[in-house]
N, C-alpha and C positions, 0 to 999 in steps of 0.2 A: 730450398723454398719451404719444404715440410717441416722443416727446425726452424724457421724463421713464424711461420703460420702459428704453431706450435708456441712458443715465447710470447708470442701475440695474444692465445687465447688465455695462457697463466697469465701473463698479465691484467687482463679482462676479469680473470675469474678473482684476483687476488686482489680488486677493487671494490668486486661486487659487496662487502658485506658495508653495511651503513654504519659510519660510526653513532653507536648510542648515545643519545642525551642522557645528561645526569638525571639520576633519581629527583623524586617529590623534595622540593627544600624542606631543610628539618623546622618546621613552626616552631616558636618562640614562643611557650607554655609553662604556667609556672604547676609548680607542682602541686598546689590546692584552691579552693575558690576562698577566699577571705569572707569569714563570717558564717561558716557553712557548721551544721550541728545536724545530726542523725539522731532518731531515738528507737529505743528498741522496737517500734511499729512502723518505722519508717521503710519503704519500698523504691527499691531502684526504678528512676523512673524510667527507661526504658525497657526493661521487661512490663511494663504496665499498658493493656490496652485503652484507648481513651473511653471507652464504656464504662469499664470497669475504676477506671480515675475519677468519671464524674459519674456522683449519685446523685441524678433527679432526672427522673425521669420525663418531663415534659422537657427540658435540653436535649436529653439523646436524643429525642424524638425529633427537634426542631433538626439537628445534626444530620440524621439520617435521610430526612426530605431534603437537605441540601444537596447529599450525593446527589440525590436522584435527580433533583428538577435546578442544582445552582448550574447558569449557563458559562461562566467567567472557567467553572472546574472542568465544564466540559467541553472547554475551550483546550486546555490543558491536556485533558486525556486525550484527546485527537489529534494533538501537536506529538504525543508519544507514536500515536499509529503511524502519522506521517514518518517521524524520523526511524520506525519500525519498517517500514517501506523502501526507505533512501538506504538504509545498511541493506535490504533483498536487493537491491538494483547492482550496490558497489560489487557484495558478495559475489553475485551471477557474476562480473567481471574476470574472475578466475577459473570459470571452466569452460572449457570450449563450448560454443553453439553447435548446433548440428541442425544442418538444415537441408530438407529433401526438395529437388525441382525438378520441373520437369517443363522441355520446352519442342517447338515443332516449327522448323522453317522451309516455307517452300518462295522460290526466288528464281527470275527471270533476268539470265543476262546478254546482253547483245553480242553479236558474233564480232564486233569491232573490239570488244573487249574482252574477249576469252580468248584470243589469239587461234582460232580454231575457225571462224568466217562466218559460224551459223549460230542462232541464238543456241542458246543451252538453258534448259528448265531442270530444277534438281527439287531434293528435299536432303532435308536433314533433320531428324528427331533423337530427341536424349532425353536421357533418365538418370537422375544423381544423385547423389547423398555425400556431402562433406560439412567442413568447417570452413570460414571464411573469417581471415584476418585474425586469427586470435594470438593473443601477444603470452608469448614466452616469458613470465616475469622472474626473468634470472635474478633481477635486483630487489625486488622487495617493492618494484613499483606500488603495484596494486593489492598487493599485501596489508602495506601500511595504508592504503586508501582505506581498504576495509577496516583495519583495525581503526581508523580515524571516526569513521561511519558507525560503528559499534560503540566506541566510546560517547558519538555523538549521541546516539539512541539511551545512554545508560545516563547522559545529564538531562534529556529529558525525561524518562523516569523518576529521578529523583526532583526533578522541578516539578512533576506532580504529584510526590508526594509534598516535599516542600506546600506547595499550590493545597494540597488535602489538610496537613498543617496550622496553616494560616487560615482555612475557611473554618474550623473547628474554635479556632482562637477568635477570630471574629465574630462569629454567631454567640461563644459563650461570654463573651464581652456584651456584645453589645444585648442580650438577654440580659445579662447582670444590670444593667444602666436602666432596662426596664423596670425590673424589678425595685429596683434602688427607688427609682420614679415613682413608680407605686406606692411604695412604703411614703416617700416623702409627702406625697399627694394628700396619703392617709391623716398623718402627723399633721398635715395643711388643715385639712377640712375639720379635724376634731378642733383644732383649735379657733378655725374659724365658728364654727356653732359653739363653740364657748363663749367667743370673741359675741357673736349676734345676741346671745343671752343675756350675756354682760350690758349689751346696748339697751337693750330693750327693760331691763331694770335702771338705768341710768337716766333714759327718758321718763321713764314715770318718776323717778325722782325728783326732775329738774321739773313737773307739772307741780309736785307738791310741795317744792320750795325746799327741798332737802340738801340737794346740792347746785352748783355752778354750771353754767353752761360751756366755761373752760373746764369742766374735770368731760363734759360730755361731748366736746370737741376730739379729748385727747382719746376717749374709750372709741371714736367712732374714726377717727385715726388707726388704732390698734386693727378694728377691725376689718376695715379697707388693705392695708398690709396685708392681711391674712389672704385677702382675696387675690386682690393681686400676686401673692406668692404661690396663691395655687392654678393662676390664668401661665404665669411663666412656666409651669411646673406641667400642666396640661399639654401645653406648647413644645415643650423639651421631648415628653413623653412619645408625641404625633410622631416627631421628627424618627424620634429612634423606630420605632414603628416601623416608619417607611423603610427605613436601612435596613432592618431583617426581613420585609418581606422581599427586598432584594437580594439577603446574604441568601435565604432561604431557597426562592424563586417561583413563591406561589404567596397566598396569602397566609396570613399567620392572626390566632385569635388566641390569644393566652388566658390560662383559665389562674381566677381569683384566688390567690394564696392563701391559705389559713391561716398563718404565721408567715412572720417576716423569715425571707430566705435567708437575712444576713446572722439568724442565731441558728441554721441548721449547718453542719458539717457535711457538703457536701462533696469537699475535696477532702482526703485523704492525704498525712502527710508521707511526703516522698525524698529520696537518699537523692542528694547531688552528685556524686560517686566522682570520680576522678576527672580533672579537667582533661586530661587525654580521652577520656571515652567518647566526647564530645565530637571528635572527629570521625567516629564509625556511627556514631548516635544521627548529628544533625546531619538532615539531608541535602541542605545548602553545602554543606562543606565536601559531601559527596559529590554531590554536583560539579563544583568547582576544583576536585581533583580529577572527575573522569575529561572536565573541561582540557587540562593541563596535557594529560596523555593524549588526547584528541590532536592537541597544538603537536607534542613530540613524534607522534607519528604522520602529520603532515610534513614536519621538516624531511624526516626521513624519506616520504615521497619524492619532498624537492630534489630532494640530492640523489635520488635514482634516474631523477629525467635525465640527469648528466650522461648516463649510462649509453651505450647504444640498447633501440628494441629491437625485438625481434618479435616477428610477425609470421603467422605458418596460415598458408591457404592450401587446402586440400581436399579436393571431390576424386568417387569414385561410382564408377556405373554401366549405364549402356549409351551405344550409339549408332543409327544406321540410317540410310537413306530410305529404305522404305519403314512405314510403322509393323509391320507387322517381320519385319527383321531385327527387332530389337530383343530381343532375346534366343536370336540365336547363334550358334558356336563364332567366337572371335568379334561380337559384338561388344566385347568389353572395352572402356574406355577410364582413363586417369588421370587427375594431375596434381601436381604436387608443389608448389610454388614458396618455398621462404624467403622470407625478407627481412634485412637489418638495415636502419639508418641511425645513422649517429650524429650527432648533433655539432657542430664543427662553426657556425656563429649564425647566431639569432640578432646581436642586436643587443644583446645584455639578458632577455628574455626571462630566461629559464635563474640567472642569475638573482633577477630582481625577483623571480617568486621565491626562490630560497630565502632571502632577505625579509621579505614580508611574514613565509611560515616561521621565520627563528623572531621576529618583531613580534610576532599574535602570541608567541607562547613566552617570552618576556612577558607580555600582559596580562597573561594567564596565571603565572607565577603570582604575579603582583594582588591581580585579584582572588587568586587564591588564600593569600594571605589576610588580605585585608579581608576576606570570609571570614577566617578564624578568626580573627581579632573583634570582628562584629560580635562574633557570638558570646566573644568570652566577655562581651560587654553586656550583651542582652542577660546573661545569667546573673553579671557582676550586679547589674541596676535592681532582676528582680530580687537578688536576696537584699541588697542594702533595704530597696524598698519593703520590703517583710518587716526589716528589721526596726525601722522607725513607723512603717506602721502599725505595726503592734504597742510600740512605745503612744502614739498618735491616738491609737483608742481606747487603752489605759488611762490617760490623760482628760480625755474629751470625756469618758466617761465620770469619770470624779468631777470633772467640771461641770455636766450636767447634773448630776447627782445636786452639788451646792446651789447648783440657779435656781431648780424646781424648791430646797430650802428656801430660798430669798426669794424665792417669788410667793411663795405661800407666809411668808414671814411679813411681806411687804402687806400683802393685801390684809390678813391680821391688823399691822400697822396703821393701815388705812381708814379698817373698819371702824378700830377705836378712839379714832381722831389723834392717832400719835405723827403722822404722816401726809402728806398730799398724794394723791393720785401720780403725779409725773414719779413718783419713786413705783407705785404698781407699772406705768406704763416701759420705763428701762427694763424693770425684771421679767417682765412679759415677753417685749424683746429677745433681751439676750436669751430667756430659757425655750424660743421657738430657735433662733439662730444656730444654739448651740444642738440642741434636737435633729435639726435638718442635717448638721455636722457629723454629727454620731451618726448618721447612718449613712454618711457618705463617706465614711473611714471605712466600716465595718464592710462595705461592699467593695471597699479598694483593697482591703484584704484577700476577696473573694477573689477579684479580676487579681491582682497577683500572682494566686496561689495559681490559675489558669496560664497563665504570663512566663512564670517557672517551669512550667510541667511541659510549656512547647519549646521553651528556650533550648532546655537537656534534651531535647529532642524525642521526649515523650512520645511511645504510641509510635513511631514512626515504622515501625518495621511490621506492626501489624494494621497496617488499615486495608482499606478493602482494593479489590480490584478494579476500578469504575468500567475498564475496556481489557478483553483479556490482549497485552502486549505484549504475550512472552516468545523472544524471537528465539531460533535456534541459533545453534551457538555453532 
C-alpha cells in the first residue's frame, strides 16, 4: 500500500507543472518607417519630455491644469488604484490567514438526554490562534491568478499613461485650431475694414455719378463675404473654446498673440529611430502585451483547477470548563485538519473555463497585433502627412504671393479704366481664400508635428504620477 500511495503521489507531483504558452508572437515589422530623414539636430523622441518638446508656454500651462482639474484622466488614474487593489486581494491569496478567537459556552442538558437521569449544566471556554482553509497551491493555482492580477494592474498603468498621451495631444490640437482661428479671424477682419472702406468710397462715387451701381453692388457683395466669413469664423472659434475648457476642466482665457504662432518653432525636430522601438516606446502596445500574459497565465490557472486542492485547517490554544482554568497545566488544546478534493465530473465545468481562458488569449494575440499595426499606421500617416504638407505650404505660399500681385494688378487695372470691377472682385476673392488657406496649412504642420511626437510614443516614460500606484512586487 505504501508503494502504491507513493506511485500515486509521483504521479501527482509529475503533472503539477503547467505546460507553458508560447511566447509573444513575433510582430510583423519592417525594418524602417518609409520617408523618414534625421538631421543632425534632430532628437529621439522618446528620451524627450513633453515640456521640453513643446515651446510655449501658455500650452504647457493649459497641459498641466489638465492633470490636475481633466476628470475623464482621473477617471483613469483611479481605474489604476482599483486594479492596484485587485492584485493586494489575489496576492493575500498565497499566504496563510491567521486568525485569533476566542469563544465561551455554557449549556443545559436534560437528564433524558445525557443518559445520566439528571440535568447537567456545564461550560466550556477557549482560546485560539490558527489558519483556516488555506489552499496549498502545489499547482500554480493561485500563483498564475496573481501573476494574471499583476499583469492586469500593469495594462492599466499603461492605459494611463496611454490616457496621459492623448490628453496632451488633445489639448495641443485643439489649442492649435484656436489659434489657427485667431490668426484666420484677424486676416477676416483686416480685410473686412478694407472691404467697408472700399464701400464707402464707392457710394460717394455712385452720388457723384462716377461710377455704376453694378460695380457698387459687386463692392458691397465683397464686403458681406468678409462678414460673414468672420460670423463662421467666430462660430468655429466658440465651439473649440468649449472643447478645451473641457479637455482642460476648468475655464480657459487665452491671452492675444503678438504674432501668429504658425511662424514660431515651437516643436522641435525629432528622430523617428527604429520602428522596433515602438513597441517599448508606445504605451498602447504595452498595454496590449501585459494584456497577452494576463490571458496566458489565466490559462495556466485553468489547467491547475484540474489538479486536486489541498486545503490545511489548523488552531492551537487553550481549553477548559471553567474560565479561570484556561491557562492552567494541561489546558492546552489542537487541531489539525487537511483536506484534498479532486475534481472527478463537474458537468464539463472546469473544462469550459479552460476553453474560454485559451479563447480570451487568442483574442489577445489578435489584438495585440492589430495594436502594432495601428501604430505603425499612425506614425506611417503623420510622416506622409509632414511630407505633403510641407510640399502644401510651399505651394499655397507662391500661390498667395501671385494673388496679392493680381489683386493689386487688377485694381491698378481698374483705376485706369483698362478693366471692370468684377476682375477686382475675382482677385479679391481668390487672394482672401487663398490667405485663409495659408494659414490653415501652416497650423496643420504644427498639429502634425504634435501627431508625430505621440505617435513614437513621445514623453511616455516620463510623465507625471497623477496617483502614487506603485504596488509591491
Amino acid at each position: 500500500m505504501a508503494k502504491g500511495i507513493a506511485c500515486l503521489a509521483l504521479l501527482l507531483l509529475s503533472g503539477c507543472t503547467v505546460d507553458p504558452e508560447p511566447d509573444n508572437p513575433p510582430p510583423i515589422i519592417s525594418k524602417n518607417f518609409d520617408g523618414t530623414e534625421s538631421t543632425a539636430t534632430s532628437l529621439p523622441a522618446a528620451s524627450i519630455d513633453w515640456k521640453e518638446y513643446i515651446n510655449d508656454t501658455e500650452l504647457c500651462g493649459l497641459i498641466g491644469r489638465a492633470f490636475e482639474k481633466n476628470r475623464s484622466l482621473r477617471v483613469v488614474a483611479l481605474r489604476v488604484e482599483e486594479a492596484r487593489a485587485a492584485y493586494g486581494i489575489i496576492k493575500a491569496d498565497q499566504t496563510p490567514t491567521l486568525n485569533a478567537g476566542a469563544s465561551g459556552i455554557r449549556a443545559r442538558i436534560p437528564g433524558d438526554l445525557n443518559g445520566f437521569g439528571t440535568a447537567i449544566t456545564g461550560n466550556q471556554f477557549q482560546l485560539s490562534v490558527g489558519i483556516s482553509s488555506w489552499e496549498a497551491d502545489f499547482w500554480g493555482r493561485i500563483r498564475n491568478l496573481n501573476d494574471a492580477a499583476l499583469e492586469n494592474y500593469l495594462v492599466s498603468e499603461d492605459n494611463r499613461r496611454a490616457a496621459t498621451l492623448g490628453l496632451i495631444s488633445q489639448i495641443s490640437k485643439t489649442y492649435l485650431n484656436l489659434r489657427e482661428l485667431d490668426e484666420r479671424i484677424g486676416l477676416a477682419k483686416q480685410t473686412a475694414e478694407s472691404r467697408k472702406a472700399s464701400l464707402q468710397l464707392f457710394r460717394r462715387r455712385v452720388e457723384l455719378g462716377a461710377t455704376s451701381k453694378l460695380e457698387l453692388s459687386q463692392v458691397e457683395l465683397l464686403s458681406l463675404q468678409a462678414e460673414t466669413l468672420i460670423s463662421q469664423l467666430q462660430q468655429a472659434r466658440a465651439i473649440e473654446g468649449h472643447a478645451l475648457n473641457l479637455l482642460v476642466g476648468a475655464p480657459v482665457t487665452l491671452v492675444p498673440l503678438t504674432a501668429p504662432l504658425s511662424y514660431r518653432n515651437i516643436f522641435p525636430e525629432i528622430e523617428t529611430g527604429l520602428p522596433s522601438a515602438l513597441l517599448i516606446n508606445r504605451p498602447d502596445i504595452s498595454a496590449a502585451e501585459h494584456a497577452l500574459k494576463a490571458a496566458k497565465a489565466n490559462i495556466k490557472a485553468a489547467r491547475a483547477a484540474f489538479f486536486p486542492r489541498i486545503a490545511l485547517t489548523a488552531t492551537a490554544g487553550t481549553a477548559s470548563a471553567e474560565l479561570n482554568g484556561l491557562f492552567k497545566d494541561g489546558s492546552g488544546a489542537w487541531n489539525f485538519s487537511p483536506s484534498i478534493s479532486l475534481p472527478i465530473f463537474d458537468g464539463g465545468r472546469l473544462q469550459a473555463a479552460l476553453d474560454v481562458a485559451t479563447i480570451r488569449r487568442e483574442q489577445s494575440v489578435a489584438q495585440y497585433e492589430q495594436v502594432i499595426q495601428a501604430s505603425f499606421r499612425d506614425v506611417a500617416d503623420a510622416l506622409t502627412t509632414k511630407q505633403w504638407l510641407t510640399e502644401q505650404a510651399r505651394s499655397i505660399d507662391a500661390t498667395t504671393s501671385v494673388l496679392a500681385e493680381r489683386s493689386r494688378q487688377a485694381k491698378l487695372r481698374y483705376d485706369s479704366g483698362a478693366a471692370r470691377y468684377l476682375e477686382v472682385l475675382d482677385a479679391e476673392r481668390d487672394l482672401l481664400s487663398a490667405s485663409q488657406e495659408s494659414v490653415k496649412v501652416r497650423h496643420a504642420i504644427l498639429t502634425n508635428q504634435i501627431a508625430l511626437f505621440i505617435a513614437l510614443g513621445g514623453g511616455a516614460h516620463r510623465l507625471p504620477d497623477l496617483l502614487n500606484t506603485t504596488p509591491s512586487n
